[in-house]
Backbone bond lengths (Angstrom), bond angles and torsions (degrees), N, CA, C in turn:
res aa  C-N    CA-C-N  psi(-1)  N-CA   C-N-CA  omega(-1)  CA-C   N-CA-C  phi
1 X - - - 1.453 - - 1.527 107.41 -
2 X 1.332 112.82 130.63 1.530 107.33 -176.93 1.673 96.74 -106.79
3 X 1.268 92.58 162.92 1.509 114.80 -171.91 1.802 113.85 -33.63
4 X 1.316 114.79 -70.09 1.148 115.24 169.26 1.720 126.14 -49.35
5 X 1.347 104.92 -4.01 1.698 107.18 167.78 1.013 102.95 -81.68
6 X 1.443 103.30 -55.52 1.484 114.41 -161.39 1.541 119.31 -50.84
7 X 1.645 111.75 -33.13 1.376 121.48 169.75 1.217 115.85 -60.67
8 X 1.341 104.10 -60.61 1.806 113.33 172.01 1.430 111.69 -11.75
9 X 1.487 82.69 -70.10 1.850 103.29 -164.32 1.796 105.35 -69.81
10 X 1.113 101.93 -27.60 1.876 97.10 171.07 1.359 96.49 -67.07
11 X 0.984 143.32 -80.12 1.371 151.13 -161.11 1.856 99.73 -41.68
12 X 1.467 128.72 -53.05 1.256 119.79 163.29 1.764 115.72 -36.17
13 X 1.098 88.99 -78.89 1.836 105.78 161.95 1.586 101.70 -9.38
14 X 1.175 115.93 -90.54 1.382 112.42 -173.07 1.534 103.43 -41.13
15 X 1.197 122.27 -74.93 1.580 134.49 174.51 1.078 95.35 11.26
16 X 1.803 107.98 -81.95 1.542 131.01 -152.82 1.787 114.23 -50.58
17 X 1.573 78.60 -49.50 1.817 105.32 -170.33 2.008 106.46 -64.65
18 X 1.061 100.63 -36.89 1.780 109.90 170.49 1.501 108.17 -58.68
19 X 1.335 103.43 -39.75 2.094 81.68 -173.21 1.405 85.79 -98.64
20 X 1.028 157.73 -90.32 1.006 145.23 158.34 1.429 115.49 31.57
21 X 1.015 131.72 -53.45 1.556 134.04 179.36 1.584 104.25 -127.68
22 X 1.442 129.51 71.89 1.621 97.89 -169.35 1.432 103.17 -106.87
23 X 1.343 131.91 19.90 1.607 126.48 149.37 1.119 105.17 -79.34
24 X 1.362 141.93 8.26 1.777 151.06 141.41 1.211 113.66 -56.90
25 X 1.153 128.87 -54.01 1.655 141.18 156.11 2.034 85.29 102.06
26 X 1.493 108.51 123.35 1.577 100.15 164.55 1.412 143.22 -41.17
27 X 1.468 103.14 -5.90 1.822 89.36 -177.67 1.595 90.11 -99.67
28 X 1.221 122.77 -18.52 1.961 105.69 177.37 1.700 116.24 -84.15
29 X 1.584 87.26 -11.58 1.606 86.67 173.36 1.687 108.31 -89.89
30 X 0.917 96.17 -35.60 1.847 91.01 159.76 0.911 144.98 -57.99
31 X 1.803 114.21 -32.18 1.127 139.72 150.22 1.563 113.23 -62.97
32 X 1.055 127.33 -31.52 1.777 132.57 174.67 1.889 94.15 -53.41
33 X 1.297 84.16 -79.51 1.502 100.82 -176.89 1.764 124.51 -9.15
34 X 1.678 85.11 -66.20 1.927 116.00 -174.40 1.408 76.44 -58.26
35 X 1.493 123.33 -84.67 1.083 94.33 -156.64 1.899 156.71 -72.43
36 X 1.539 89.53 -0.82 1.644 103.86 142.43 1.112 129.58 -51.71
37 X 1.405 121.85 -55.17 1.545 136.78 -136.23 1.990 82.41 -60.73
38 X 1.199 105.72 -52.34 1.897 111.22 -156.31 1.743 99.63 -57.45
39 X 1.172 125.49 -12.25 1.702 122.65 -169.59 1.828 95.76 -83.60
40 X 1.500 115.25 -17.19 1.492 119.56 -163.35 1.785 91.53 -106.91
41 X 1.357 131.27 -5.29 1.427 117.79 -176.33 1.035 133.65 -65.58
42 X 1.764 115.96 -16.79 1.210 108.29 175.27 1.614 116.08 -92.30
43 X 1.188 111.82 4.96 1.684 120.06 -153.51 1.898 93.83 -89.87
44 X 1.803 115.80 106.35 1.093 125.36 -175.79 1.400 130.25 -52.05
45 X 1.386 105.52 -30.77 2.148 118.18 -176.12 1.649 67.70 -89.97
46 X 1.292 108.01 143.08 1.556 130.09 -163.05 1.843 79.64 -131.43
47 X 0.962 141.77 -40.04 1.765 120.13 -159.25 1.879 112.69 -83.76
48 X 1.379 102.36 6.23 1.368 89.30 153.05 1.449 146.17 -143.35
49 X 1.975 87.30 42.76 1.609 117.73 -162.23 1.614 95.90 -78.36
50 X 1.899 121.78 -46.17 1.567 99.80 155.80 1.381 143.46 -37.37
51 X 1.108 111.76 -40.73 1.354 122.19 171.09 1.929 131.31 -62.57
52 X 1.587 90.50 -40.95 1.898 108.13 158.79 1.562 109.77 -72.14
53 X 0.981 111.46 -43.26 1.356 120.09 -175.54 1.999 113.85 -70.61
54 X 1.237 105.18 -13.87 1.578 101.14 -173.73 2.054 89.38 -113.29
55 X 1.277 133.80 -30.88 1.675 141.86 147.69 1.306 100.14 -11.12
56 X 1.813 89.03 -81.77 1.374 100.59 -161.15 2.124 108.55 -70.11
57 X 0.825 95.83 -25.99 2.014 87.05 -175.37 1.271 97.70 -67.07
58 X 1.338 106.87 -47.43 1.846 105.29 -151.44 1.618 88.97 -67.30
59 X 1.176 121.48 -27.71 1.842 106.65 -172.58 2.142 108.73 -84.76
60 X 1.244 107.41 -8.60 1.024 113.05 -175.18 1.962 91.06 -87.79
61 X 1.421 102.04 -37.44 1.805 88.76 -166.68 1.605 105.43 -86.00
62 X 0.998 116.27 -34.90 1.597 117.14 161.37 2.004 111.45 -31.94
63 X 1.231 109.96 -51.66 1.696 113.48 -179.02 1.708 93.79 -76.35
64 X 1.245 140.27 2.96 1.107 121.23 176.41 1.787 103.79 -126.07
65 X 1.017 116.05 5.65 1.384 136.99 154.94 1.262 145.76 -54.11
């Protein structure tokens, strides 16, 4: 997955995670997100850092839920 997928698919991520939680309101779920995404940067197979990256938010926005 090259970089610009990988954004794509973050940006879905949020998508999902916004209705999904929308007493979260989208810009803190975006902000959830960003600040996941950096715990997955060093991890080399890049096509399933969306997928860690939406794990880990959605369990972080659930405790703020």
């Amino acid at each position: 997955m090259n970089t610009a997928d990988e954004d794509r698919a973050i940006g879905e991520v949020v998508e999902r995670l916004a209705k999904a939680f929308p007493n979260v309101g989208v810009d803190k779920v975006a902000q959830v997100v960003s600040d996941t995404r950096p715990e997955f940067a060093d991890v080399p197979i890049r096509d399933f850092v969306p997928l860690f990256v939406e794990r880990g938010a959605k369990q972080r926005l659930r405790e703020l839920a």
